[in-house]
GUSE-678134 format. One record per residue (C-alpha): residue number from 1; residue in one letter; chain; x, y, z. Coordinates in nm, 4 decimals, padded with zeros to 6 digits. Layout:
REM residues N
  num  residuo  cadena        px        py        pz
  NUM        A       A         X         Y         Z
...
REM end
This chain:
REM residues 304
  num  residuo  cadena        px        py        pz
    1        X       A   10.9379   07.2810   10.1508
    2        X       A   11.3195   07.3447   10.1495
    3        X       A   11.3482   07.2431   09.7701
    4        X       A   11.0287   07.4586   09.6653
    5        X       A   11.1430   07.7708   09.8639
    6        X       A   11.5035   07.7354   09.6824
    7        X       A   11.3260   07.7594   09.3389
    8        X       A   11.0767   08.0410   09.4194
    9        X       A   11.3652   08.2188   09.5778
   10        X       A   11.6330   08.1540   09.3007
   11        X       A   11.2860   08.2686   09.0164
   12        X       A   11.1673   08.5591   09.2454
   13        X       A   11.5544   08.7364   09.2432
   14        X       A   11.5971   08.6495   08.8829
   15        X       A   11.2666   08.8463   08.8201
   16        X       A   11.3227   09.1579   09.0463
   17        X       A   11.6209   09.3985   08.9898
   18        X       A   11.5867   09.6632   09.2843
   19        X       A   11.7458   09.6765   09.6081
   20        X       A   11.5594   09.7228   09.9042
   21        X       A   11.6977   10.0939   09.9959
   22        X       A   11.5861   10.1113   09.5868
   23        X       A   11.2375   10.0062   09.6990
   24        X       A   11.2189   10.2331   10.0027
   25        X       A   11.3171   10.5169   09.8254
   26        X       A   11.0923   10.4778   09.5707
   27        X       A   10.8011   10.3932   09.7963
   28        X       A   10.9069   10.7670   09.9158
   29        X       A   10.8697   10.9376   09.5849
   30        X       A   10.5031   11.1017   09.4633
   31        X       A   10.5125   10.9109   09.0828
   32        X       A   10.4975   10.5949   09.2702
   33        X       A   10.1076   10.6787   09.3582
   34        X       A   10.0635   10.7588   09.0190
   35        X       A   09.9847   10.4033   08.8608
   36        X       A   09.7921   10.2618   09.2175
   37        X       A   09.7371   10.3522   09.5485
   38        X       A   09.7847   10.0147   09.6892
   39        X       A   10.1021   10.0374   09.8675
   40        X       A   10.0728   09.6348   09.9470
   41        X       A   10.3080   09.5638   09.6268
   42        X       A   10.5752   09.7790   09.7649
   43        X       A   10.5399   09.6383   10.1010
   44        X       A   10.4854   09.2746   10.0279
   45        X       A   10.8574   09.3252   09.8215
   46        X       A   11.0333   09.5517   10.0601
   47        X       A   10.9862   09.2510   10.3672
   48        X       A   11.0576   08.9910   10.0666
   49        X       A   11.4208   09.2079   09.9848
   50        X       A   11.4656   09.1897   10.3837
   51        X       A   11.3802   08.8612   10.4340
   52        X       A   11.6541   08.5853   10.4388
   53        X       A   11.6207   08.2742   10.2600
   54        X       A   11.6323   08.0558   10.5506
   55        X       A   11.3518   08.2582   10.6847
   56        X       A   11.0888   08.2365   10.3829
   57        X       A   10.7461   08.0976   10.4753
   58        X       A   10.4591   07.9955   10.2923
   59        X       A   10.3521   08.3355   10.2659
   60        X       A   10.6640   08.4559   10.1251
   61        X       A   10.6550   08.2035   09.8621
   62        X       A   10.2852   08.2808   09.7768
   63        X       A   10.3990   08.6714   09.7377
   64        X       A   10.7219   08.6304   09.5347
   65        X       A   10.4715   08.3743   09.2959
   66        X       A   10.2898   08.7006   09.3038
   67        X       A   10.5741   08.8972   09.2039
   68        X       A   10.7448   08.6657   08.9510
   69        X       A   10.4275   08.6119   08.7381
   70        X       A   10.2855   09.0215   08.7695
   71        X       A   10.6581   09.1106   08.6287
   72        X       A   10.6129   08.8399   08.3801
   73        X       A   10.3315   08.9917   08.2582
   74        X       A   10.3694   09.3439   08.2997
   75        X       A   10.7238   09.3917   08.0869
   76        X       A   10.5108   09.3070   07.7990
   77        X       A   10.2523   09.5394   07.7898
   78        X       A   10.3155   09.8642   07.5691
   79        X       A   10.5189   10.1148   07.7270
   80        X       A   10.3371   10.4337   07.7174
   81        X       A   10.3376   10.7882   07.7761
   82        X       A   10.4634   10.9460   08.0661
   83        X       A   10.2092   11.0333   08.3361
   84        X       A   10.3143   11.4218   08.3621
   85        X       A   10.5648   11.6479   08.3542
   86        X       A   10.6066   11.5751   08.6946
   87        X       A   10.6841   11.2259   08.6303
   88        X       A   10.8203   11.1291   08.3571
   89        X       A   10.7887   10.7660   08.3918
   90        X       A   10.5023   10.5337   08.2899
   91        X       A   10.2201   10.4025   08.4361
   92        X       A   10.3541   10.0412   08.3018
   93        X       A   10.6759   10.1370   08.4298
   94        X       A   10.5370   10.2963   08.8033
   95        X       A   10.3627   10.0101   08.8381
   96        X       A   10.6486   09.7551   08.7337
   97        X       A   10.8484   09.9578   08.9814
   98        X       A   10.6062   09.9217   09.2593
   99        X       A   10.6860   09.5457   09.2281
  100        X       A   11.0741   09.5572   09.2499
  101        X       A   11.1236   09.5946   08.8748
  102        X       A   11.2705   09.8830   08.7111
  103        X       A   11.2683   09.8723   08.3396
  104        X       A   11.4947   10.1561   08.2954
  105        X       A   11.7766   09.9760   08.4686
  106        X       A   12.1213   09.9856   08.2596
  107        X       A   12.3886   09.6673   08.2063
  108        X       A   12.5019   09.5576   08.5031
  109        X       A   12.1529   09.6331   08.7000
  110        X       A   12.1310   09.5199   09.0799
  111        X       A   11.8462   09.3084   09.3001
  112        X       A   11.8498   09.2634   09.6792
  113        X       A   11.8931   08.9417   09.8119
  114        X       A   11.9194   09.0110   10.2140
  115        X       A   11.9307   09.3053   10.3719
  116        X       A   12.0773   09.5994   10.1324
  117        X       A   12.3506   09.3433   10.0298
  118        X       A   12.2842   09.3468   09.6284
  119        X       A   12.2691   09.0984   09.3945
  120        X       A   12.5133   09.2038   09.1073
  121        X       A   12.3348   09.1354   08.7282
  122        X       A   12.4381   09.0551   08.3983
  123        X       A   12.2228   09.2060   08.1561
  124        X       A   12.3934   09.0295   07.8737
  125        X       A   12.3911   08.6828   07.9880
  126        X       A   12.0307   08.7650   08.1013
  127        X       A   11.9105   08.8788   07.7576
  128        X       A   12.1030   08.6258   07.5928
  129        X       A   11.9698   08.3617   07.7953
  130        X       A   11.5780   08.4774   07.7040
  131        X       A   11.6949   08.4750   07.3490
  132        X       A   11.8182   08.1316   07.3551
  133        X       A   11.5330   07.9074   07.2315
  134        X       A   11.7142   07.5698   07.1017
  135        X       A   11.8684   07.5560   07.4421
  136        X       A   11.7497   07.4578   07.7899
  137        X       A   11.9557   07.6007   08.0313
  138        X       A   11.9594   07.4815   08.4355
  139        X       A   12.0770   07.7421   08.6641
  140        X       A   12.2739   07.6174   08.9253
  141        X       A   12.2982   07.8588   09.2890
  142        X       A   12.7265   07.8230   09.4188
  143        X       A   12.9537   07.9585   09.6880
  144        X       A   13.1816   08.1507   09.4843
  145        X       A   13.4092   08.2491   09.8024
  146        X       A   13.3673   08.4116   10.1413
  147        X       A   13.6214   08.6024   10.3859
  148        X       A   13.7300   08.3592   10.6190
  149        X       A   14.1570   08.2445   10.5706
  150        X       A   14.1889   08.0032   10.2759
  151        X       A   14.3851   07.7003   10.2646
  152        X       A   14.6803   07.8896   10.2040
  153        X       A   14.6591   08.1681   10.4915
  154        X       A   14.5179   08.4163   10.2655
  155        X       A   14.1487   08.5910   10.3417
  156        X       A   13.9738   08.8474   10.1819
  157        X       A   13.8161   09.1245   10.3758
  158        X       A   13.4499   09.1716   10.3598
  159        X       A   13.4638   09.4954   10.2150
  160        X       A   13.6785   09.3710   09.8840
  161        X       A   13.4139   09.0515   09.8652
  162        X       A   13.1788   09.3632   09.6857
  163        X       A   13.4219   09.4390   09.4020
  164        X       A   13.4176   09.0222   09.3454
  165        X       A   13.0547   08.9887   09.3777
  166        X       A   13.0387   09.3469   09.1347
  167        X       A   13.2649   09.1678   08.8996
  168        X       A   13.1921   08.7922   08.9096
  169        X       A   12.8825   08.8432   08.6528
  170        X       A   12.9065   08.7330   08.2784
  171        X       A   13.2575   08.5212   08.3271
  172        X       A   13.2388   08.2021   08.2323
  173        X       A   13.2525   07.8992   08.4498
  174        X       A   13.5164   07.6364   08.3204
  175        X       A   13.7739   07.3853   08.4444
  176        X       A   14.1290   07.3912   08.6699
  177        X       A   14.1318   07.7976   08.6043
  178        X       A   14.2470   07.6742   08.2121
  179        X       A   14.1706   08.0620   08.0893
  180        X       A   14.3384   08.0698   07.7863
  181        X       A   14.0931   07.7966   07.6432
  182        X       A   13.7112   07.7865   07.5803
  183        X       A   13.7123   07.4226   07.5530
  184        X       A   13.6741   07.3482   07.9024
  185        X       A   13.4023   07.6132   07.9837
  186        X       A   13.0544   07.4536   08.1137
  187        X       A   12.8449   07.7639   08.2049
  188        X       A   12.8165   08.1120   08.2764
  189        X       A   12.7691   08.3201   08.5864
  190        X       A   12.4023   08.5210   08.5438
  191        X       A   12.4094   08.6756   08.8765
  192        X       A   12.6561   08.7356   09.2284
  193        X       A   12.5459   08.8584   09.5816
  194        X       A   12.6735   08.8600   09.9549
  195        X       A   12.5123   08.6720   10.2304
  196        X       A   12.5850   08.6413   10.5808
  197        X       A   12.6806   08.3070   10.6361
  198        X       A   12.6220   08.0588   10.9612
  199        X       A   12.8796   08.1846   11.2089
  200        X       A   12.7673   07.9004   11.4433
  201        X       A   12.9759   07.6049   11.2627
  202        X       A   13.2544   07.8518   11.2651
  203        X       A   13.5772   07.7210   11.5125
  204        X       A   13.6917   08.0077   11.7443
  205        X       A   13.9965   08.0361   11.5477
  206        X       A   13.7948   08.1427   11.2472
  207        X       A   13.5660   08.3496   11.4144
  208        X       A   13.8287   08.5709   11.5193
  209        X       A   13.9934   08.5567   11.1956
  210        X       A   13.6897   08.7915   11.0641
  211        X       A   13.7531   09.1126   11.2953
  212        X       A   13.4452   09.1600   11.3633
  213        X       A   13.3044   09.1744   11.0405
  214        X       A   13.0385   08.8712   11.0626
  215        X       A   13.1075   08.5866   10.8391
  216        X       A   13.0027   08.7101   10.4192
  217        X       A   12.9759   08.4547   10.1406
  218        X       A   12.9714   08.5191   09.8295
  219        X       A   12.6600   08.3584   09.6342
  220        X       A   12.6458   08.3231   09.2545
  221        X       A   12.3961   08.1623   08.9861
  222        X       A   12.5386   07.9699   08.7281
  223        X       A   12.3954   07.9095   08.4088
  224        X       A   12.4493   07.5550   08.2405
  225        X       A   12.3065   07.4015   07.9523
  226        X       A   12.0773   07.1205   08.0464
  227        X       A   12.2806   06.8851   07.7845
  228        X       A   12.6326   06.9748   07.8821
  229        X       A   12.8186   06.6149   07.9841
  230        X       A   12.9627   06.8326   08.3219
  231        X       A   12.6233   06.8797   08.4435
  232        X       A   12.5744   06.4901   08.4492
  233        X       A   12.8893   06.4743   08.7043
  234        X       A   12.7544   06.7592   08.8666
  235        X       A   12.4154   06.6148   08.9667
  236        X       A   12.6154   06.2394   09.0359
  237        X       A   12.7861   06.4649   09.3192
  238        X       A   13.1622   06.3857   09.1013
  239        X       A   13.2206   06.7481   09.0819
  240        X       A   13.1138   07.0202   09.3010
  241        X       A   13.4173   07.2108   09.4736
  242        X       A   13.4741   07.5751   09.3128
  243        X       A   13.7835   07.8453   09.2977
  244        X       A   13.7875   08.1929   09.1646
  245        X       A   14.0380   08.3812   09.0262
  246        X       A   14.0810   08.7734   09.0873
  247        X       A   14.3844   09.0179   09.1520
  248        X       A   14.4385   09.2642   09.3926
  249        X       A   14.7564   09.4962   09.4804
  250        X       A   14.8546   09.4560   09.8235
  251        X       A   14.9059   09.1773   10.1093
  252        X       A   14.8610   09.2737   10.4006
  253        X       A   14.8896   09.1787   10.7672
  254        X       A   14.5757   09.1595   11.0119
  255        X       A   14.4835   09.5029   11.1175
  256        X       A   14.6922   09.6619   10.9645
  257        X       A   14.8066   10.0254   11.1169
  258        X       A   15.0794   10.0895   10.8264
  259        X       A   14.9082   10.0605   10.5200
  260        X       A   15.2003   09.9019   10.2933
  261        X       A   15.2489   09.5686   10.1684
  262        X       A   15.3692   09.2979   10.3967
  263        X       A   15.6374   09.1980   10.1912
  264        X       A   16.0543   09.2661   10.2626
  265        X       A   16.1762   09.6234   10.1627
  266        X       A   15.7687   09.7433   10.0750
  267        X       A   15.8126   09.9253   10.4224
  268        X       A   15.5654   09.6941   10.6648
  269        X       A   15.7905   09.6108   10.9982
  270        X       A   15.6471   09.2826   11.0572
  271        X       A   15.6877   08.9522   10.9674
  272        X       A   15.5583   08.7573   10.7139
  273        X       A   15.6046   08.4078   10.9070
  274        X       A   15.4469   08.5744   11.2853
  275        X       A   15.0920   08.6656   11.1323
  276        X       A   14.8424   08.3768   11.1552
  277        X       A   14.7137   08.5013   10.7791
  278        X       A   14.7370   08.7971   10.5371
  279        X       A   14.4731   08.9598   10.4085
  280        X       A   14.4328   09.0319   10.0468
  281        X       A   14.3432   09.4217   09.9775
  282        X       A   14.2750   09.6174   09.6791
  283        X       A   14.0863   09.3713   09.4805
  284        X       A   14.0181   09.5265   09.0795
  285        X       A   13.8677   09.2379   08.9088
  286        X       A   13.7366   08.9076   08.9442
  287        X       A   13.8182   08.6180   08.6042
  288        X       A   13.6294   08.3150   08.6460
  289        X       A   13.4733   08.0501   08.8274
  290        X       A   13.6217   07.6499   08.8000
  291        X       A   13.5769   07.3653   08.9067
  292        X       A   13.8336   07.1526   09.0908
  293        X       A   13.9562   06.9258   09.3071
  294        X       A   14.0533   07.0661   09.5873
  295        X       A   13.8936   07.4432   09.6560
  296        X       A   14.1134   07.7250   09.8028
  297        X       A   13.8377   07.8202   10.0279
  298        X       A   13.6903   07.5530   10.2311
  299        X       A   13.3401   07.6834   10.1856
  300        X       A   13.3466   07.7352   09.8020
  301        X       A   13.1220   07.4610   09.5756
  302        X       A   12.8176   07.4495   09.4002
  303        X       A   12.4656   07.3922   09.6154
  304        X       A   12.2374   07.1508   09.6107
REM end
């Protein structure tokens, strides 16, 4: 059951691109009656958008089947005219809507995973990876990182674990952050959400680490090609920890009341050596993904 509901989970968010507040709103909005009257589409994907992994059942898994193979079929039909002036949208288009889909959706496009946390897209790598014929590609699911202290004292707040998530999509996926060369690149990253992750194996030191923001992990899908030689020491469980690379502008102390950088003569009175860890703030972009030995973050490698 576990293995099944990971694949029909992992195939129903690669098919859908809408958030749940998306959804709702739509739901709200007249041109969605336009195509059908049968509100169960909307509904059956509005509790699937909601719905934690962990807590899919068999009837979850027979309505995202639903979903994956209607959207499958439905983004090929012709387009066609709007419906009125009123709406100008599609009946193909209300309809693909009604199921979490919205063809209209620009590079970059987003799909709910839990909650309104959002699943950050790649268009690109999407599109390329439909174009792709003479290559099988696996997609592989990974904790990219989360925003609990690292090995090295440093955390990231929840709040900057969006711009990673936002930014994560399309970079490639190589080895021991070597950046400057292609050669050791194994896959790409398709898609990036946040998750709330299981506070309950948390120590008490970490849980107060998080300041009350709940424990968030970042989640990404990687896409490999099925022949790649690192995907062969990635299923023989010889290489699975992960480390990102981003920047960000400021370090600064826990709950912090000043606002500047911790650092000497940057203005913040306190110490660097009295704060149990910094916190990393003003995060801009996010690089890559690699795989390697030993992972900053504790939680960071790729799933099973």
């Amino acid at each position: 059951m576990s293995e099944e509901r990971d694949e029909i989970y992992r195939k129903y968010h690669a098919a859908v691109n809408m958030t749940h507040s998306e959804l709702k709103d739509w739901a709200a909005n007249p041109c969605s009656r336009k195509a059908s009257l049968d509100r169960a589409p909307i509904n059956r994907n509005l509790e699937l958008l909601s719905t934690k992994k962990s807590d899919w059942t068999e009837k979850h898994l027979k309505w995202a089947n639903k979903t994956i193979a209607f959207i499958g079929r439905m983004s090929k039909a012709e387009q066609g005219k709007h419906v009125s002036k009123a709406c100008q949208i599609s009946r193909r288009d209300i309809s693909l809507k009604n199921w979490a889909y919205d063809p209209g959706k620009s590079k970059n496009s987003f799909a709910c995973c839990s909650g309104d946390n959002v699943m950050h897209t790649s268009d690109d790598v999407e599109r390329r990876l439909q174009e792709t014929t003479e290559v099988e590609f696996v997609m592989l699911e990974a904790i990219a990182t989360d925003n609990l202290p690292n090995r090295s004292g440093m955390r990231i707040p929840a709040k900057e674990l969006q711009t990673i998530a936002a930014t994560l999509p399309g970079k490639l996926a190589i080895k021991d952050h070597r950046m400057g060369s292609i050669d050791t690149a194994w896959g790409r990253i398709s898609k990036a959400w946040i998750e709330a992750g299981d506070e309950s194996k948390l120590s008490k030191t970490d849980r107060a680490a998080l300041n009350g923001e709940g424990y968030q992990v970042v989640h990404c899908y990687i896409a490999v090609p099925a022949d790649h030689p690192e995907l062969r020491l990635i299923e023989a469980d010889l290489a699975s920890e992960l480390s990102i690379t981003f920047t960000y502008s400021q370090l600064k102390c826990p709950g912090c009341d000043c606002g500047k950088d911790i650092y000497p003569s940057w203005g913040c009175p306190r110490s660097v050596s009295a704060q149990p860890y910094l916190e990393r703030h003003g995060v801009t972009e996010s690089f890559e993904i690699s795989l390697v030995v030993v992972p900053a973050v504790k939680a960071a490698h790729l799933l099973k």
